[in-house]
Each structure stands twice: as C-alpha cells, then as structure tokens.
LUMGU-607180 format. One record per residue (C-alpha): residue in three letters; y, z, x. Coordinates in steps of 0.5 Angstrom, whole numbers, plus 500, padded with zeros to 3 digits. Layout:
N
ALAYZX ...
% end
This chain:
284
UNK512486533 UNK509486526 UNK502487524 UNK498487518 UNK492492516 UNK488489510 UNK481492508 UNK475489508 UNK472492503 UNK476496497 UNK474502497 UNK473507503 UNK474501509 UNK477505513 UNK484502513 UNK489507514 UNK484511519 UNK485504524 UNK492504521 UNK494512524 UNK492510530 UNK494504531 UNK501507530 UNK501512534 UNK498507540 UNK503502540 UNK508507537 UNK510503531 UNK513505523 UNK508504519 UNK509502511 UNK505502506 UNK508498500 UNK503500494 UNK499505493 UNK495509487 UNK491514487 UNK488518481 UNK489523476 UNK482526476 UNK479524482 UNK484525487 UNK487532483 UNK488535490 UNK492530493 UNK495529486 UNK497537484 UNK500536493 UNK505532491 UNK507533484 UNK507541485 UNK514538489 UNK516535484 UNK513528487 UNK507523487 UNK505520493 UNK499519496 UNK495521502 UNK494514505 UNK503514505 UNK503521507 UNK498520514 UNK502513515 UNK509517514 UNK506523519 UNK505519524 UNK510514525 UNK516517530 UNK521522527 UNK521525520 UNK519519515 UNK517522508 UNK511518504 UNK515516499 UNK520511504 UNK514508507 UNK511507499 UNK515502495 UNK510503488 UNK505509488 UNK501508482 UNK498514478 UNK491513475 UNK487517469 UNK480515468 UNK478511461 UNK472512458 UNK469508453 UNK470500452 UNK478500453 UNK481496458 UNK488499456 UNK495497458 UNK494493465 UNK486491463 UNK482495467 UNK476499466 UNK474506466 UNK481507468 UNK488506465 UNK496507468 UNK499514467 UNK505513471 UNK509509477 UNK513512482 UNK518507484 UNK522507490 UNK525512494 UNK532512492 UNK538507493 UNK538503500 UNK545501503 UNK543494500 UNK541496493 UNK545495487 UNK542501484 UNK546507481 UNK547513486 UNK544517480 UNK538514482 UNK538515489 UNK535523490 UNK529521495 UNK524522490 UNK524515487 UNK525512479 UNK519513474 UNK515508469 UNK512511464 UNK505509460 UNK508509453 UNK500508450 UNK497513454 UNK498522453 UNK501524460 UNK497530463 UNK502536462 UNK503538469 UNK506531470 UNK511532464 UNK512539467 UNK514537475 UNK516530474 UNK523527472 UNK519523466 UNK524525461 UNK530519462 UNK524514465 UNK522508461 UNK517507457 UNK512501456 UNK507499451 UNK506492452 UNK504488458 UNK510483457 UNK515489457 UNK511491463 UNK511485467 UNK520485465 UNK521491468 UNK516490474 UNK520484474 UNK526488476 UNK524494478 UNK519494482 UNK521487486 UNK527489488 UNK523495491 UNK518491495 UNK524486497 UNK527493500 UNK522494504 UNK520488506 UNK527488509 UNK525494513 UNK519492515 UNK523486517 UNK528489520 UNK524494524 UNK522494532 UNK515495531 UNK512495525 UNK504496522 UNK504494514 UNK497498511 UNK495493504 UNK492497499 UNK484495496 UNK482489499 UNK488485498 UNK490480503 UNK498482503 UNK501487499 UNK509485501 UNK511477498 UNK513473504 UNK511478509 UNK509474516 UNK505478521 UNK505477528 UNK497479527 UNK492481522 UNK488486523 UNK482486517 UNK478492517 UNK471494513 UNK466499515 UNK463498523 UNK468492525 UNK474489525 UNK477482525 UNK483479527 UNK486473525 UNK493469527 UNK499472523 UNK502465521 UNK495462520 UNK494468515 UNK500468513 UNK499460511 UNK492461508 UNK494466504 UNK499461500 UNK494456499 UNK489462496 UNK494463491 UNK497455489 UNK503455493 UNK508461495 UNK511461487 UNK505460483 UNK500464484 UNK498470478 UNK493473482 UNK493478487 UNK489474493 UNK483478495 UNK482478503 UNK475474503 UNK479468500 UNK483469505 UNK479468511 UNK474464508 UNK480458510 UNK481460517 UNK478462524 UNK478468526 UNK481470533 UNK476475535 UNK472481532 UNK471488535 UNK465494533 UNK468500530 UNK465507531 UNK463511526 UNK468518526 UNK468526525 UNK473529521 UNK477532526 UNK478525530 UNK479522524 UNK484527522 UNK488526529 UNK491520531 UNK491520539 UNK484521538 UNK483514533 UNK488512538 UNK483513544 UNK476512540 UNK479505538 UNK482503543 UNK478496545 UNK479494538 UNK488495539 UNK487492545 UNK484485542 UNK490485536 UNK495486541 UNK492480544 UNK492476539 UNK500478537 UNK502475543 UNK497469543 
% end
C-alpha cells in the first residue's frame, strides 16, 4: 500500500501533522523525498541539525521518529535544501525572491544499489554548495563543505542535479516501491515530489479538510499537467492536478493543540475519520 500526502496550500497545510498520524495509523515508513527549510527562519531547526554535523529538517525528522524502528531523517530525505533570505531586487541563482540557495544535502549515503564511492557512504549524505552566495559560518564549520562542488551557473547546477540528486531520488523511489506500506509526504503544494511514483491513494491536505483522490487517476493527471511523462519543466502544482479529475471523497479536519499535534497516537485518534476515508478509497 502506497500513499501520497500533497498540500493544498504551500505553506503551514497541515501535511506532515496528517502525515505522522497517518503513519502511525496504519503502521507504515514514511518518506519525504525533498525538503528545505531556512537559514533565518528556522535557525532553531537549522542549529539542531547542524550542531551533529547534519542538515535536515523537522518535517524529516517527525516522519523518521514515527515510522517503525530506528529511521534517521536523512534516509527518508533524498534532497534537504538550505535557504538564506535575499533582500533586495536579486532573484539569485535558482531565481527565486527574498530567498536565495545556500546548500543541499543530497542522499544519505551509498545504497546497495548505487554506484557511488563507499567515501561517500557515512550516513550524512553528499553536500552542493552555492558558489555565489557567502556560506553562514557556522555551516562551514559543522558541515563536511570543504571537498563539496560548488555551482555558480544554472546550466551547471542543472548538470549536476542531473546526476546527483536523480540518482537519489530514483534511490528512494526504489525504497518507496519496495516498502510493504508506505506514506509519501510532498513538499509546498507540489502535486508529486518522486517522478513516476504511482500511489494507491492521494490524500491532499489544506487547513480544515482533506480530499481524496484515486492514485492512478492522480497519477495520469499529473502527467497531462506536466505535457507528457518526459516533457514537463515545471513542477505541477496540486490545483493543476485535481482541476483534471474527480475527487473520490473529502473529510473536515479539526483544528489541533500543540501537544496533540506533537503526538502522533493522538493525530491518529483525532483524524481518524479522515484515514478511514483514504484507505477506502486505496482499495476502491
């Protein structure tokens, strides 16, 4: 059984709150393929990870700590992404505003299947780093930076992404695939955040309810979004998606304190209803 979590909104959906107790509903891994988080606005999270000469996020690490048996966060996290805001006019490197790409946290090591060189196989993952950007000290310091590339182009970047981080996705995706059960958390409002990942159901989740949708269906659409399964360029957002497709159900979702949304029995119990309704509509 394969599930997706996507968002609704892109920030503060509620992804990974319905994500941790789905989990621990059904007993499943979960997976968060890609992930970021930034530099100034999540400092605490940032100095947590990097004081053990790691990056990672929280989202990662509440999946990792809820899934069965002693997961790290950055085996469930193909590509953590560090951001730093940009003020001023500057798109930077990858062309976003007010924020700009520090560093990225690739893999977590050499698989049995990969190709990759045991040096790079520690459990901590390979780095890339921004060359156009200065690099917060503290990230020099703690993080293995010193032997990682460095891009200064979007064409290199892309070269390298090529590489690098498909190669950690398609590691993943294989884990994903190989898994008894598994839950898949996207990342903003992104529609899929593996290639070629067909879900047995699609929960996608905005603040106050949930809609469910028919994995394959979900699956097919995202490919008409994007052109085709070999020509899109954009990532497809989530309304694109569904805006093709009906929708197999939806549910209201209750609004959570902070120690129920810290706990994930307690997710489990509180959105209950809303599980249910998704595991109907996987074996539908």
């Amino acid at each position: 059984m394969k599930l997706l979590v996507a968002g609704g909104d892109r920030v503060d959906a509620g992804k990974t709150t319905f994500s941790v107790g789905l989990l621990a509903h059904t007993g499943a891994r979960g997976f968060k393929p890609r992930a970021g988080n930034n530099y100034w606005f999540d400092h605490d999270d940032y100095e947590k990870a990097t004081t053990q000469g790691r990056l990672y996020g929280k989202d990662a690490r509440r999946l990792a700590a809820a899934s069965p048996g002693d997961t790290s966060p950055e085996a469930i996290n193909a590509i953590h992404r560090l951001w730093h805001p940009s003020p001023g006019p500057s798109k930077g490197l990858l062309g976003q505003t007010a924020r700009q790409f520090v560093v990225d946290r690739v893999g977590a090591g050499r698989s049995p299947a990969s190709s990759r060189p045991e040096s790079h196989d520690n459990g901590v993952g390979e780095f890339v780093v921004n060359g156009t950007v200065d690099i917060p000290e503290s990230a020099t310091e703690r993080l293995p930076l010193d032997a990682a590339p460095r891009v200064t182009s979007l064409p290199d970047f892309n070269d390298l992404m090529g590489a690098m981080h498909a190669e950690a996705l398609a590691d993943l995706r294989e884990e994903v695939v190989a898994a008894d059960r598994a839950v898949v958390e996207s990342y903003g409002d992104i529609a899929r955040p593996l290639s070629g990942f067909e879900p047995d159901a699609v929960a996608v989740v905005e603040p106050g309810r949930a809609r469910f949708y028919d994995g394959r269906r979900y699956a097919k659409a995202c490919e008409i979004a994007a052109g085709g399964p070999e020509e899109g360029q954009l990532e497809e957002r989530v309304e694109n998606v569904v805006d093709l497709i009906d929708r197999a159900g939806a549910v209201r979702l209750p609004a959570l304190d902070s120690e129920t949304r810290a706990d994930p029995e307690a997710v489990a119990d509180a959105y209950d209803h809303a599980y249910d309704a998704l595991l109907a509509t996987a074996f539908d």
